[in-house]
Structures are given as structure tokens and as C-alpha cells.
VOSEDREN-69185 format. One record per residue (C-alpha): x, y, z. Coordinates in steps of 0.001 Angstrom, whole numbers, padded with zeros to 6 digits. Each point is the difference from the previous one (the first is absolute). Layout:
BEGIN
<r><X>X</X><Y>Y</Y><Z>Z</Z></r>
...
***
This chain:
BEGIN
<r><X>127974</X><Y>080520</Y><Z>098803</Z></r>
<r><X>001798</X><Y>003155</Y><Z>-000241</Z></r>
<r><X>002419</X><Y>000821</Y><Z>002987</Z></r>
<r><X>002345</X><Y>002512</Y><Z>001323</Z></r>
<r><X>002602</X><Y>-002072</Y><Z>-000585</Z></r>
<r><X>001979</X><Y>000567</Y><Z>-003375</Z></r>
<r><X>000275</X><Y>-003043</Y><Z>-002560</Z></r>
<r><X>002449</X><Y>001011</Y><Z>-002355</Z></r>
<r><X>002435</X><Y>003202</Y><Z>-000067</Z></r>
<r><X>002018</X><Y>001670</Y><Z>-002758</Z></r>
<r><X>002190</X><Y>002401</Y><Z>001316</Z></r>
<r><X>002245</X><Y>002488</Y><Z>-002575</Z></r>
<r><X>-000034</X><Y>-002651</Y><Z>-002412</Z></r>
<r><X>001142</X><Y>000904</Y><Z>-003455</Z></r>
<r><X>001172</X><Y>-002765</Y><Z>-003116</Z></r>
<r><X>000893</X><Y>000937</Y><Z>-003322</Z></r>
<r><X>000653</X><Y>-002012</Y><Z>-003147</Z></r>
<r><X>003052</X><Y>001018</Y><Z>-001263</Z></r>
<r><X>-000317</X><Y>003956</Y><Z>-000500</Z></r>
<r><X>-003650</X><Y>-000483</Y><Z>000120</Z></r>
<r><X>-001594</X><Y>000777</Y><Z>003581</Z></r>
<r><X>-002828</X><Y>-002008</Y><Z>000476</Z></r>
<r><X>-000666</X><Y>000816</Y><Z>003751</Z></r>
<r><X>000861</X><Y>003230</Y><Z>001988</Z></r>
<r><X>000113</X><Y>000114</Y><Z>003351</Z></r>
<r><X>-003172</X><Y>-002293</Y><Z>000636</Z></r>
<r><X>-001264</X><Y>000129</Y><Z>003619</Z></r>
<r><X>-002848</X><Y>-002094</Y><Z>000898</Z></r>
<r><X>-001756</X><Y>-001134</Y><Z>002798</Z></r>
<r><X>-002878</X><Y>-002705</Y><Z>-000231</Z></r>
<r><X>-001945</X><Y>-001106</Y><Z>003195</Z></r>
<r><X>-000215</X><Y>-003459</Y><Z>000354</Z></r>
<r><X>-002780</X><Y>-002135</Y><Z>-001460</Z></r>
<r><X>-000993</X><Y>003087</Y><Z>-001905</Z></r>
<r><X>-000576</X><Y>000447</Y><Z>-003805</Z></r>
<r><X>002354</X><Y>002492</Y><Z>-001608</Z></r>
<r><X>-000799</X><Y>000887</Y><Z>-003664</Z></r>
<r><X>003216</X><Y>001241</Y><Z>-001612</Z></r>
<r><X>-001599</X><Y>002212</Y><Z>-003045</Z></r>
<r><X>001995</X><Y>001836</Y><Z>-002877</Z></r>
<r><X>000574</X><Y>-000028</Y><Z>-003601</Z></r>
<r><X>001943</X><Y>-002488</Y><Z>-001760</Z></r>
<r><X>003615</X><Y>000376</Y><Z>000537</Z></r>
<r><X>-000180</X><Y>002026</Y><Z>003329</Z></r>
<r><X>002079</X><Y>-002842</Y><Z>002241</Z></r>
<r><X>-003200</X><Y>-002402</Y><Z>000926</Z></r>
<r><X>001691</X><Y>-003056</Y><Z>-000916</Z></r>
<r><X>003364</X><Y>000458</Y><Z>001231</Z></r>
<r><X>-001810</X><Y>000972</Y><Z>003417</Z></r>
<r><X>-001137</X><Y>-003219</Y><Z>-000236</Z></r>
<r><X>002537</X><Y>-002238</Y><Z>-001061</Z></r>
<r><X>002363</X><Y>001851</Y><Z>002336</Z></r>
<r><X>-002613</X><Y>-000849</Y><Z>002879</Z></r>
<r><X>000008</X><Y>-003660</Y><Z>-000923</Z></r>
<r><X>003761</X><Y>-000101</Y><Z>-000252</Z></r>
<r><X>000258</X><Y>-000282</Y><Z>-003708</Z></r>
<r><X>002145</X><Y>002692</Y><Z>-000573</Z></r>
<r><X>003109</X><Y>000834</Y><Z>002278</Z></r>
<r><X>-000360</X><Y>002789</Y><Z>002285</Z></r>
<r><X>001719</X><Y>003089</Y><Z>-001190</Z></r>
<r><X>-000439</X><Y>002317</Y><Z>002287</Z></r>
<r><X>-002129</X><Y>000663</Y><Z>002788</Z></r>
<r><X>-001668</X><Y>-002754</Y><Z>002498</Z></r>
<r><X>-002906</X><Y>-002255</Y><Z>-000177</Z></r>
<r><X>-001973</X><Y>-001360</Y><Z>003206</Z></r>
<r><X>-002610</X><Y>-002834</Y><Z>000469</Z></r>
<r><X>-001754</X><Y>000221</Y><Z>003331</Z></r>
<r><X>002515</X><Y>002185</Y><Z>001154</Z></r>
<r><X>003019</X><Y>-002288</Y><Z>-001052</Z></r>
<r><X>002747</X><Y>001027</Y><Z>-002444</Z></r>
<r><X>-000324</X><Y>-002082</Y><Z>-003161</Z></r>
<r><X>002425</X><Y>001826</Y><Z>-002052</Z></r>
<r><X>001988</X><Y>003039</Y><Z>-000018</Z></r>
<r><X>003141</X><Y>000729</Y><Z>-002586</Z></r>
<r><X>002380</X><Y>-002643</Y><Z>001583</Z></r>
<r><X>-002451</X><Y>-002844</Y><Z>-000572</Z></r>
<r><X>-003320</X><Y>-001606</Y><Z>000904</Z></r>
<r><X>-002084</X><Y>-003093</Y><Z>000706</Z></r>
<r><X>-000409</X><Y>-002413</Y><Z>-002895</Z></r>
<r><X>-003403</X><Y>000110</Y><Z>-001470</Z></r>
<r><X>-001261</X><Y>-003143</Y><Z>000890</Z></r>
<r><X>000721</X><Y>000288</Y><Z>003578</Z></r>
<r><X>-001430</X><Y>004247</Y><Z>000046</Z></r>
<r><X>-003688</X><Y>-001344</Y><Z>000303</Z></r>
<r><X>-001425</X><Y>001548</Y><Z>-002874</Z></r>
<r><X>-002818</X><Y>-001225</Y><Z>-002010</Z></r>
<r><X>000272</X><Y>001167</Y><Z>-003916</Z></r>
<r><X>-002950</X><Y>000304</Y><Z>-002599</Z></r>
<r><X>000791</X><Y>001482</Y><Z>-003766</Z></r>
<r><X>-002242</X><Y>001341</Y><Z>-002365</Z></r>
<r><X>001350</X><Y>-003150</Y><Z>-002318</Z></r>
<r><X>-000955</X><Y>-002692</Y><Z>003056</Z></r>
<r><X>003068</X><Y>-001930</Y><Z>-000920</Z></r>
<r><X>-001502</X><Y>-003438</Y><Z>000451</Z></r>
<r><X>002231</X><Y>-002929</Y><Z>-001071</Z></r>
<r><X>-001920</X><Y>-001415</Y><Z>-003241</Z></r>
<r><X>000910</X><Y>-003824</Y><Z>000929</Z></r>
<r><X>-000721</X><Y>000357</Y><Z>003623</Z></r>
<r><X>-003694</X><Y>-001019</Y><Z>001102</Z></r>
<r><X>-001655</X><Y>002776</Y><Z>001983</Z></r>
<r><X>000572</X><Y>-001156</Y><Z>003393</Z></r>
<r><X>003330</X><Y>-000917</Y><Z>-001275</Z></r>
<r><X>000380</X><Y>004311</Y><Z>-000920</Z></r>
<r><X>-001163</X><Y>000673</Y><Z>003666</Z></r>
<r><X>002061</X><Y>-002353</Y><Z>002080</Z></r>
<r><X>003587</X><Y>000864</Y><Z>-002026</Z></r>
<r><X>001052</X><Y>002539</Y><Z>002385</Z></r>
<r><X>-000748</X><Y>-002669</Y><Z>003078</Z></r>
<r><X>003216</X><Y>-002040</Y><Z>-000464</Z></r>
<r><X>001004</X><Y>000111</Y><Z>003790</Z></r>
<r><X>-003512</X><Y>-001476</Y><Z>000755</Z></r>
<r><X>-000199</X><Y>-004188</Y><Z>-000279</Z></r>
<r><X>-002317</X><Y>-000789</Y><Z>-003403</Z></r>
<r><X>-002987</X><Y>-000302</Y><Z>002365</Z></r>
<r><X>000195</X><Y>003037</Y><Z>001668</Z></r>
<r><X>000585</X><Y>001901</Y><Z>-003197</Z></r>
<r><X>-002873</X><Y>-001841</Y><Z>-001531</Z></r>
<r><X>-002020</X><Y>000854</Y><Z>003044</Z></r>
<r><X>001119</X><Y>003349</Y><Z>000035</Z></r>
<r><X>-000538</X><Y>000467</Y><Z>-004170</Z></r>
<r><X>-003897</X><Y>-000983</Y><Z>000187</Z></r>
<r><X>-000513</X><Y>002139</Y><Z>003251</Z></r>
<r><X>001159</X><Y>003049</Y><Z>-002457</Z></r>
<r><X>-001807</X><Y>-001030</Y><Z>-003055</Z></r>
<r><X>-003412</X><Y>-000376</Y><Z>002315</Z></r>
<r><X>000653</X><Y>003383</Y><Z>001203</Z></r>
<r><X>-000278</X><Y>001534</Y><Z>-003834</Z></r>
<r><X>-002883</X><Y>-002367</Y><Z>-001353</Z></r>
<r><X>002402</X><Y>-001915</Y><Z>-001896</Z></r>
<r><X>000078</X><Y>-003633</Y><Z>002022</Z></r>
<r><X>-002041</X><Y>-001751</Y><Z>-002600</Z></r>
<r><X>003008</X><Y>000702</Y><Z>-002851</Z></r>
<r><X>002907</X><Y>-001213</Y><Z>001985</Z></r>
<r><X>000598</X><Y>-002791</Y><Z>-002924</Z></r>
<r><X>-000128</X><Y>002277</Y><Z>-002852</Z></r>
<r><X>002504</X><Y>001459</Y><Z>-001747</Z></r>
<r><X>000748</X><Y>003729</Y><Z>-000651</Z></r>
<r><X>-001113</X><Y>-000102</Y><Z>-003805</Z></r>
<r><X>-003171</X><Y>-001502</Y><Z>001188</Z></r>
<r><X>-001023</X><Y>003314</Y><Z>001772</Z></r>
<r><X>-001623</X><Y>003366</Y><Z>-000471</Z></r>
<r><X>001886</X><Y>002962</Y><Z>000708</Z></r>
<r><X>-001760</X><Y>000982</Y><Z>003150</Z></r>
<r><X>000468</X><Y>-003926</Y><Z>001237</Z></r>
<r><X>003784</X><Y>000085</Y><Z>-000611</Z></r>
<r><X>000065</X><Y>003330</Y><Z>001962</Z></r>
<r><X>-001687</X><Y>-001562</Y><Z>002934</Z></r>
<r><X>002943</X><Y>-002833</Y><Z>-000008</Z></r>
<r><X>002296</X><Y>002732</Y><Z>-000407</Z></r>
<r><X>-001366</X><Y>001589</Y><Z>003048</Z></r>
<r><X>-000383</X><Y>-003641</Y><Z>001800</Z></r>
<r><X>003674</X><Y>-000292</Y><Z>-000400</Z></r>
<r><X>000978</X><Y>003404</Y><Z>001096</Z></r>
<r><X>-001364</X><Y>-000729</Y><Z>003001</Z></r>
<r><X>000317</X><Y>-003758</Y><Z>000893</Z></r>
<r><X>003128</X><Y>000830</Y><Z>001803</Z></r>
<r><X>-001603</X><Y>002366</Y><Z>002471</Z></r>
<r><X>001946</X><Y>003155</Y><Z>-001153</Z></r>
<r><X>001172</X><Y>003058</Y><Z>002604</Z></r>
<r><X>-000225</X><Y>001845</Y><Z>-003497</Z></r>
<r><X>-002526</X><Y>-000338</Y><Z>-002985</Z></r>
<r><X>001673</X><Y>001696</Y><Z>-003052</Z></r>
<r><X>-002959</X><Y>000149</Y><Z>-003030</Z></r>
<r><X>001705</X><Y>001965</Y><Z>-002870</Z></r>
<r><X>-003061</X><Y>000836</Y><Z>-002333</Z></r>
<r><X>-001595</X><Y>-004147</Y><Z>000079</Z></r>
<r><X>-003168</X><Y>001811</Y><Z>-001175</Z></r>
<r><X>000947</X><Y>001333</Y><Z>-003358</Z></r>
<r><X>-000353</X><Y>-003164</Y><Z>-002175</Z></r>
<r><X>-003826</X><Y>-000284</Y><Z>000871</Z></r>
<r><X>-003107</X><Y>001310</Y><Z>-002012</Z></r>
<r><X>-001488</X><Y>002634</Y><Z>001920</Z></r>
<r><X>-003473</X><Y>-001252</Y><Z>001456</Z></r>
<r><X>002290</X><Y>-003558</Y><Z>000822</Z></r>
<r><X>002593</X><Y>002592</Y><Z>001612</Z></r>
<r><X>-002511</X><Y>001432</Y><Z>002281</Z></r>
<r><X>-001288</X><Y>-003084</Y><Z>001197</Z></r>
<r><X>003880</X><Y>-001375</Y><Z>000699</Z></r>
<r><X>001123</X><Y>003322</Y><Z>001530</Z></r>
<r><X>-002732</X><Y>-000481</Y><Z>002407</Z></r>
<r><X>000569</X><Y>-002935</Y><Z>001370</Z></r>
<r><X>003790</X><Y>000127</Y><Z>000377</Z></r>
<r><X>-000962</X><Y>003387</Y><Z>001994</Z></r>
<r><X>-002095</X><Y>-002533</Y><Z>002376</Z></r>
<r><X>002436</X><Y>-002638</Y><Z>000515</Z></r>
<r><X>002796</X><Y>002436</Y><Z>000783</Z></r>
<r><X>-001819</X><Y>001370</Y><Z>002256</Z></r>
<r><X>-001127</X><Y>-002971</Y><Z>001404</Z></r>
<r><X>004081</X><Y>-001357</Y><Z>000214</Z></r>
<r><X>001173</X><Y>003199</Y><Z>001296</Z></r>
<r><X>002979</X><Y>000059</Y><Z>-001902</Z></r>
<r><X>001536</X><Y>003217</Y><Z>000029</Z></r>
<r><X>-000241</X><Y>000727</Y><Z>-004285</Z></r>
<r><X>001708</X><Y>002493</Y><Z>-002670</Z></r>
<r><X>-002144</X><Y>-000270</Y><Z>-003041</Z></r>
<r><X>001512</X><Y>001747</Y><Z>-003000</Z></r>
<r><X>-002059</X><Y>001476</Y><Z>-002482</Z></r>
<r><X>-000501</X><Y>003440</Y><Z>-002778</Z></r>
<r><X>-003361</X><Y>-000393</Y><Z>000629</Z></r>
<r><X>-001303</X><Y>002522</Y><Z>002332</Z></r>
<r><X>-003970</X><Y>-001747</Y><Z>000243</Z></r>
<r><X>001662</X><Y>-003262</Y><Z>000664</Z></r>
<r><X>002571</X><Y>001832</Y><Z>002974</Z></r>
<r><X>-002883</X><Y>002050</Y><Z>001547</Z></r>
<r><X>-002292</X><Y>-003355</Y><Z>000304</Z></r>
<r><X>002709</X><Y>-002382</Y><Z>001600</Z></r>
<r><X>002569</X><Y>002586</Y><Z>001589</Z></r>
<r><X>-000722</X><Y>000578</Y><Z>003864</Z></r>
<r><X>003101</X><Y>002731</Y><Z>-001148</Z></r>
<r><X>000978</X><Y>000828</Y><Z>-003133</Z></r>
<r><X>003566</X><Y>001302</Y><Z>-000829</Z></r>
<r><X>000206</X><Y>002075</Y><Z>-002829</Z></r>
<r><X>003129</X><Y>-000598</Y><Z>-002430</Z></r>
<r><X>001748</X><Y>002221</Y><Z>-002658</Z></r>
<r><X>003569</X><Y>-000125</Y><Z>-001362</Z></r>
<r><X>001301</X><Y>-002102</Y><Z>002489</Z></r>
<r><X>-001365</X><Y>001852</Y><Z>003041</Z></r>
<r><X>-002735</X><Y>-000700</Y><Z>001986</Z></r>
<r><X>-002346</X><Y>003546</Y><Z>000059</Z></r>
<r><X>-002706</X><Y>-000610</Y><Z>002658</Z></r>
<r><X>-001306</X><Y>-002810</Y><Z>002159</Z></r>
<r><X>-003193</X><Y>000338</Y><Z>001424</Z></r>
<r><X>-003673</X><Y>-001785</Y><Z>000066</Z></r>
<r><X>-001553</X><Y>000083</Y><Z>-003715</Z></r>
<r><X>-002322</X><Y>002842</Y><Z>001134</Z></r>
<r><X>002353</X><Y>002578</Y><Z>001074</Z></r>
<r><X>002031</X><Y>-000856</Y><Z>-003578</Z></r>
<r><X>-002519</X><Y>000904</Y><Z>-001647</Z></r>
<r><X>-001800</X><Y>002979</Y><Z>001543</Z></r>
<r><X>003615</X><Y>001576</Y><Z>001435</Z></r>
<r><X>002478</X><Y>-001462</Y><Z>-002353</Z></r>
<r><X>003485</X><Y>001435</Y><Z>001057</Z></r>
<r><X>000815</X><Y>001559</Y><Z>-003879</Z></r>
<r><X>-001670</X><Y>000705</Y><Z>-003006</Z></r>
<r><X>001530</X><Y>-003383</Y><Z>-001472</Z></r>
<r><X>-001065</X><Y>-001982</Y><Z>002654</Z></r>
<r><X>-003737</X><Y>001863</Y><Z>-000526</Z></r>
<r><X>000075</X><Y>-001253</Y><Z>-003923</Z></r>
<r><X>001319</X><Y>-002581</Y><Z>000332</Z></r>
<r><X>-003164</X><Y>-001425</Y><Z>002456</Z></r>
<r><X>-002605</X><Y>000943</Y><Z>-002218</Z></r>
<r><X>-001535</X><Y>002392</Y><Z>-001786</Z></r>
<r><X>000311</X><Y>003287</Y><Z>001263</Z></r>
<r><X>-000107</X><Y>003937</Y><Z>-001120</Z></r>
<r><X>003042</X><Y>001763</Y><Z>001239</Z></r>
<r><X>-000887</X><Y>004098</Y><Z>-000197</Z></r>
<r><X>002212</X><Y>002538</Y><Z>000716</Z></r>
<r><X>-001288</X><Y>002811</Y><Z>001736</Z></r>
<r><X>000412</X><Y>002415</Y><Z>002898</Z></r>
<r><X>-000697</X><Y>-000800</Y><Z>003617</Z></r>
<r><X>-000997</X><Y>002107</Y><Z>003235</Z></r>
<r><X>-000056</X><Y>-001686</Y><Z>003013</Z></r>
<r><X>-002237</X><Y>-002828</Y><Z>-000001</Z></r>
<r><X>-001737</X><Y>001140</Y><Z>-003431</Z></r>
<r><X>001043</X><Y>-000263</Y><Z>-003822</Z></r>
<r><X>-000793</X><Y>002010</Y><Z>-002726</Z></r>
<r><X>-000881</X><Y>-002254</Y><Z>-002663</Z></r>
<r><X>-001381</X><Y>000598</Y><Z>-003792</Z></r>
<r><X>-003576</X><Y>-001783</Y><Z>002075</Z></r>
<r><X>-000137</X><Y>002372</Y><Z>002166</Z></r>
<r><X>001455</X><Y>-000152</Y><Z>003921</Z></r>
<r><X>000921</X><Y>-003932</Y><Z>001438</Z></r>
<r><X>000845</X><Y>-000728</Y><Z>003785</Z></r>
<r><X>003669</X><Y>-001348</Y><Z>000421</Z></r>
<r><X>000965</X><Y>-002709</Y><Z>002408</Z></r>
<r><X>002624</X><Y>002183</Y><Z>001449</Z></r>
<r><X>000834</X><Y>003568</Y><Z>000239</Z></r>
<r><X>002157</X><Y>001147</Y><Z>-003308</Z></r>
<r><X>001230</X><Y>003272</Y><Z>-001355</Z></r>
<r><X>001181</X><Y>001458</Y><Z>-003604</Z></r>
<r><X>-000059</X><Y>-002532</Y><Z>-002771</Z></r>
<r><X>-001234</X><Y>-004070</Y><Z>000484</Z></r>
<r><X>-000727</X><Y>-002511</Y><Z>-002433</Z></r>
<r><X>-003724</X><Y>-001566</Y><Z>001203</Z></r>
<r><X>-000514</X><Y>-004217</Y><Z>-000194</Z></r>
<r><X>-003547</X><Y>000463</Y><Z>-001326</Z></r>
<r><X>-001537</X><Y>-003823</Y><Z>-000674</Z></r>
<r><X>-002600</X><Y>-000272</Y><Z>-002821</Z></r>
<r><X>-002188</X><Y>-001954</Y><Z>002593</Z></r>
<r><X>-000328</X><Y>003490</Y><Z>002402</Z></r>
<r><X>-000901</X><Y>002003</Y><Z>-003316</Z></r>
<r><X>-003842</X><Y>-000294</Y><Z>-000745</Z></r>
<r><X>-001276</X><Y>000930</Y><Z>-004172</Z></r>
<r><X>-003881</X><Y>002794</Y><Z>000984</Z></r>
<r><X>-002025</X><Y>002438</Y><Z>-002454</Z></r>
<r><X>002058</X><Y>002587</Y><Z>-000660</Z></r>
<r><X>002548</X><Y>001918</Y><Z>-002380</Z></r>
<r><X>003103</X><Y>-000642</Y><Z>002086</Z></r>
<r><X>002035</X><Y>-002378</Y><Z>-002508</Z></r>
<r><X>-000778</X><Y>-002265</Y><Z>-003231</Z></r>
<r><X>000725</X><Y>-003649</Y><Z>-000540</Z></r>
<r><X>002998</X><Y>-001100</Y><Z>-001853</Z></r>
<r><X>-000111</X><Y>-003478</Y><Z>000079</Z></r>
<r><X>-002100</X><Y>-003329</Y><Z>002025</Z></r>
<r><X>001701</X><Y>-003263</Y><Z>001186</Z></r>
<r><X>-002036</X><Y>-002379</Y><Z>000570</Z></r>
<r><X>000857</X><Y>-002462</Y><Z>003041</Z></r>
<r><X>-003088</X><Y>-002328</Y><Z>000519</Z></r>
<r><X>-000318</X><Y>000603</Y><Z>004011</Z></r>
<r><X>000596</X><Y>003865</Y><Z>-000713</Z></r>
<r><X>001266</X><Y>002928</Y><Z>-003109</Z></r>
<r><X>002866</X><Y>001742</Y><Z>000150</Z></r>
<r><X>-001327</X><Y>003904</Y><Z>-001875</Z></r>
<r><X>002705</X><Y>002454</Y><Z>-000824</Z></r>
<r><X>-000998</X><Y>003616</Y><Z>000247</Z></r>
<r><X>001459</X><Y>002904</Y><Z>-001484</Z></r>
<r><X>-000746</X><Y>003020</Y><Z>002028</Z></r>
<r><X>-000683</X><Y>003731</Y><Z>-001141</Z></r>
<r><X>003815</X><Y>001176</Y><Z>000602</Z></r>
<r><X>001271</X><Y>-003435</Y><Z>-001047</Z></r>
<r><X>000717</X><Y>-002274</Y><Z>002536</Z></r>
<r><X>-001014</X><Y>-003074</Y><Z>-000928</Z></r>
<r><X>-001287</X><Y>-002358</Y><Z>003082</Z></r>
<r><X>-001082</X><Y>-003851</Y><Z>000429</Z></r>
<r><X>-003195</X><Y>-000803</Y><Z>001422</Z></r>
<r><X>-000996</X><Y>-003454</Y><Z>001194</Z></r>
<r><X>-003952</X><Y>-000393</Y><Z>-000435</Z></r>
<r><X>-002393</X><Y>-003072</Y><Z>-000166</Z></r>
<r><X>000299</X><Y>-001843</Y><Z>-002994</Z></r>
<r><X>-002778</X><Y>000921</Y><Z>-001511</Z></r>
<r><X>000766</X><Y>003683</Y><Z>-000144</Z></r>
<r><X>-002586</X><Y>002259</Y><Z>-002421</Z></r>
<r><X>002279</X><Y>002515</Y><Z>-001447</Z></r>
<r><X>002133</X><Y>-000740</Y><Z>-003106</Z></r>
<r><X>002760</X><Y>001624</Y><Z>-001577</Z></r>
<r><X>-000751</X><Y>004211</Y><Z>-000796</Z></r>
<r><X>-002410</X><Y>000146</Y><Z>002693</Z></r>
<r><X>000182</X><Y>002910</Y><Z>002729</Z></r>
<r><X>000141</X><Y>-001071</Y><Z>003717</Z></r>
<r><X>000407</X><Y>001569</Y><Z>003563</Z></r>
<r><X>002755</X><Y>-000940</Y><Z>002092</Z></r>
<r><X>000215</X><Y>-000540</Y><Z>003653</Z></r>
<r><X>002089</X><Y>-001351</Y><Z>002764</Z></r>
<r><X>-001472</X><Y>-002270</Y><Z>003002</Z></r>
<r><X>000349</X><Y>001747</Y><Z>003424</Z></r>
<r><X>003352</X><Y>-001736</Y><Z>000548</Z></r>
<r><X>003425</X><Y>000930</Y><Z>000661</Z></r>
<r><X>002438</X><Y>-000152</Y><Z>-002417</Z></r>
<r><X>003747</X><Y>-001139</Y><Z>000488</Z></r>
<r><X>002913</X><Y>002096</Y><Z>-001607</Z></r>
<r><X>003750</X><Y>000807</Y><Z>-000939</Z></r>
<r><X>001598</X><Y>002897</Y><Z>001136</Z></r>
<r><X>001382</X><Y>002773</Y><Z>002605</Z></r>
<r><X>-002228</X><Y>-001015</Y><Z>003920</Z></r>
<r><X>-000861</X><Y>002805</Y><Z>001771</Z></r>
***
């Protein structure tokens, strides 16, 4: 359960490799036994916020907290086996000639054999995975070694769960079903979690926060609605999904737009750049704009429109949408407001 009390802290931290900066003044704060998706490209710092966290990497500059004590700052830190961190990489890392219940009770060694034993099965019951405890790595699926993965990231009873990407290996409907229930047993421990990840469906459906990361800076953190219907920058608004940014004038809390006038979220003057999403766009009868081009998603389309001065637009629509490619359309916007970059009034 989510508290008011913070779990870990990054304060100024920065870390370069060599002349390559990596992390830029990072601040952080995650609540305790909360779930805090770090999303960004590939590149943008994710692991080294990670590894730093789990002590992996020697503090450079900056400081590092865990339930409000000082684990490291740039004149040392606490070794990582004594920080309380649980680790789970996208490459599970299980020792090929150690049993499964072997893999989960490793990190146990201050434990007698019994109690680590005890201790092992208690984790592997907790991910479905008691019934394997004799087999060996090579003798499971992907999603199975990820569960023993998870069972030994957690064994230990971690302060910190660090999960850098442990999806990624998976087929996708197997990936849904594993993301699923590692959200309901962290939930259930109430371990307070970073969960690394470029995927921005996979942040918004585990993330009680998501932090938003780009060139070694962290952009926005906020819940996964108000990143993606008030993003903080036009990156941050790509980067979540689709989106159509237009450029256009603004009056007060009205825009000007090539479809005609669109309420804004906030009062604005002169020049703004509008986050339109496809999804508040709807395709009518009309003469407004013709379409370009159709992706096809299964649960929904994706229809590019090219309007009469040249804008071209995305529209979401069901997935079995009736126009094709040449055919005129209307254009409208839902009655909602619409979020955008520029001067406040």
C-alpha cells in the first residue's frame, strides 16, 4: 500500500562514463510500496538509474536514500548485498546447474539451509511455480523462468524491487498474462518497486507513477493519465502515443485550428502548438479532408487524413472503419478540452 512516506530518493544525482553523461541531475522521489515505471528510449540513463540504485555502480555524484537512509553519496555507500534490494533482468540470470529452488534460495546465505529452503518454496508458491522447484533452468518456458526470476528477487524481502525491462524476452499474449500477475503480487507484497521499461502500454498498466526519461534527465513524473492528456513537452506528448501536434493561434481559452475553433485546458495567447490525440478526432460525411492511408490494429484503425489546406491528421476509429484510401470525409473534434504548448495568459 502506497504511503506518504518516501521509499527511495535520488537527489542531484549525475554519473557519466568517461566523457559520456549518462545521468544529469536525476531527482526522484518514490513513495513507499508504490510502483514507479521509469519510461524512455533506449539509451536515456534507465539502467544506470538502476544499477546505481542497487549499488552496482559507485556513486558519482549526488545522494541516494532507502526509506529515508543514505545508501550512497560520492564518498561511498552500502555494499549491495547488505542495501536490501531485490534485482530482476530482462535476461533472468538463473544459474544453469542450479535446481530452481536452488536459483531462489542463493541470495539467503545468512539464513540456516532450512530456513532458506523454507523461505525459497514460500516465494516460488507465491508466483505459481512450487511444483518446479526440482527442475532445472533449461527445463523451463520463458514465462516459467521469469516467475523464478521474480521468486528470487523477492525471497529476501527487499526495501527495494529493481525490474529493469524482465518483460521483454516474452511473446506478447504470454507477456500480458506475466505482466499481470507480477502487478498482483507486488501489490500484494507492498514492496516499494522501480520497473524500467521503453514501453509506454506496459508503464501506464503497472506504474501507480510514471517518470518520464530522456537524455539522462528525468522530464515529468506524474500518474499515467496526466502524461498522457497534459504531457509537460511536445517530446514527452510523442513519445506516449500517437498524437497530432498543430500549430496554430490561441485566444484565451479558444484555438484557431484548420477544424474549426477547439476549447483549451488553460487560457493561452499568440502562437501554441495543440496535443490533438487521434482517439478525440472522429472520421463524418463530409468534404473536410481525404484519406491517405489505413492501419489496421485489430481492437481499433489508425486513418490518416489529409485536410483541404494540408494538414495531415490521425484518427483512431473502430476497426472496421468503411472508408478506404481517396475517399472524402468530415472532420470533427469531441466536446473536450485540449492540452497545449505555449505563452499562458
Amino acid at each position: 500500500m502506497v504511503n506518504n512516506e518516501i521509499g527511495l530518493q535520488f537527489s542531484g544525482v549525475s554519473h557519466s562514463y568517461g566523457a559520456v553523461q549518462v545521468l544529469n541531475d536525476v531527482n526522484l522521489s518514490v513513495p513507499a510500496g508504490s510502483i514507479t515505471c521509469l519510461l524512455g528510449p533506449s539509451g536515456c540513463g534507465k539502467t544506470t538509474f538502476l544499477r546505481l540504485s542497487a549499488g552496482l555502480e559507485s556513486l558519482q555524484r549526488g545522494e541516494i536514500f532507502f526509506d529515508g537512509e543514505k545508501v550512497a553519496d560520492a564518498n561511498g555507500s552500502i555494499a549491495p548485498e547488505i542495501r536490501g534490494v531485490g534485482l530482476m533482468f530482462q535476461d533472468y540470470m538463473l544459474f544453469p546447474h542450479l535446481s530452481v529452488l536452488e536459483n531462489v534460495r542463493f541470495g539467503l546465505g545468512g539464513l540456516s539451509v532450512g530456513e532458506q529452503v523454507k523461505k525459497a518454496k514460500l516465494a516460488l508458491e507465491q508466483v505459481g511455480m512450487a511444483e518446479f522447484r526440482s527442475y532445472f533452468p533449461h527445463m523451463l518456458s520463458g514465462g516459467e523462468q521469469q516467475r523464478v526470476a521474480l521468486a528470487r528477487a523477492i525471497v529476501p524481502r527487499p526495501k527495494i524491487l529493481l525490474l529493469d525491462e524482465p518483460f521483454s524476452n516474452l511473446d506478447s499474449a504470454l507477456r500480458i498474462e506475466v505482466r499481470a500477475e507480477v502487478n498482483r503480487l507486488i501489490s500484494e507484497l507492498g514492496v516499494t518497486t522501480i520497473f524500467v521499461t521503453h514501453d509506454q502500454d506496459e508503464a501506464f498498466l503497472l506504474g501507480d507513477r510514471v517518470a518520464v526519461m530522456n537524455d539522462g534527465k528525468i522530464l515529468q513524473v506524474d500518474s499515467p493519465n496526466i502524461i498522457y492528456e497534459k504531457p509537460s513537452n511536445n517530446w514527452i506528448a510523442s513519445f506516449v502515443g500517437a498524437v497530432n501536434l498543430v500549430t496554430c493561434k490561441a485566444s484565451g481559452h479558444k484555438a484557431e485550428t484548420p477544424i474549426g475553433f477547439l476549447k483549451l485546458d488553460q487560457h493561452y495567447e499568440g502562437n501554441i502548438e495543440l496535443v490533438i490525440r487521434p482517439e478525440n478526432l472522429m472520421l463524418t460525411s463530409g468534404d473536410d479532408a481525404v484519406i491517405e492511408t489505413t492501419e489496421y490494429y485489430g481492437h481499433d484503425s489508425l486513418v490518416t487524413v489529409k485536410l483541404n489546406d494540408g494538414t495531415k491528421l490521425k484518427v483512431r476509429t473502430a476497426p472496421a472503419t468503411p472508408h478506404s484510401k481517396g475517399d472524402r470525409v468530415g472532420l470533427e473534434h469531441k466536446d473536450v478540452e485540449v492540452s497545449a504548448f505555449g505563452k499562458k495568459s
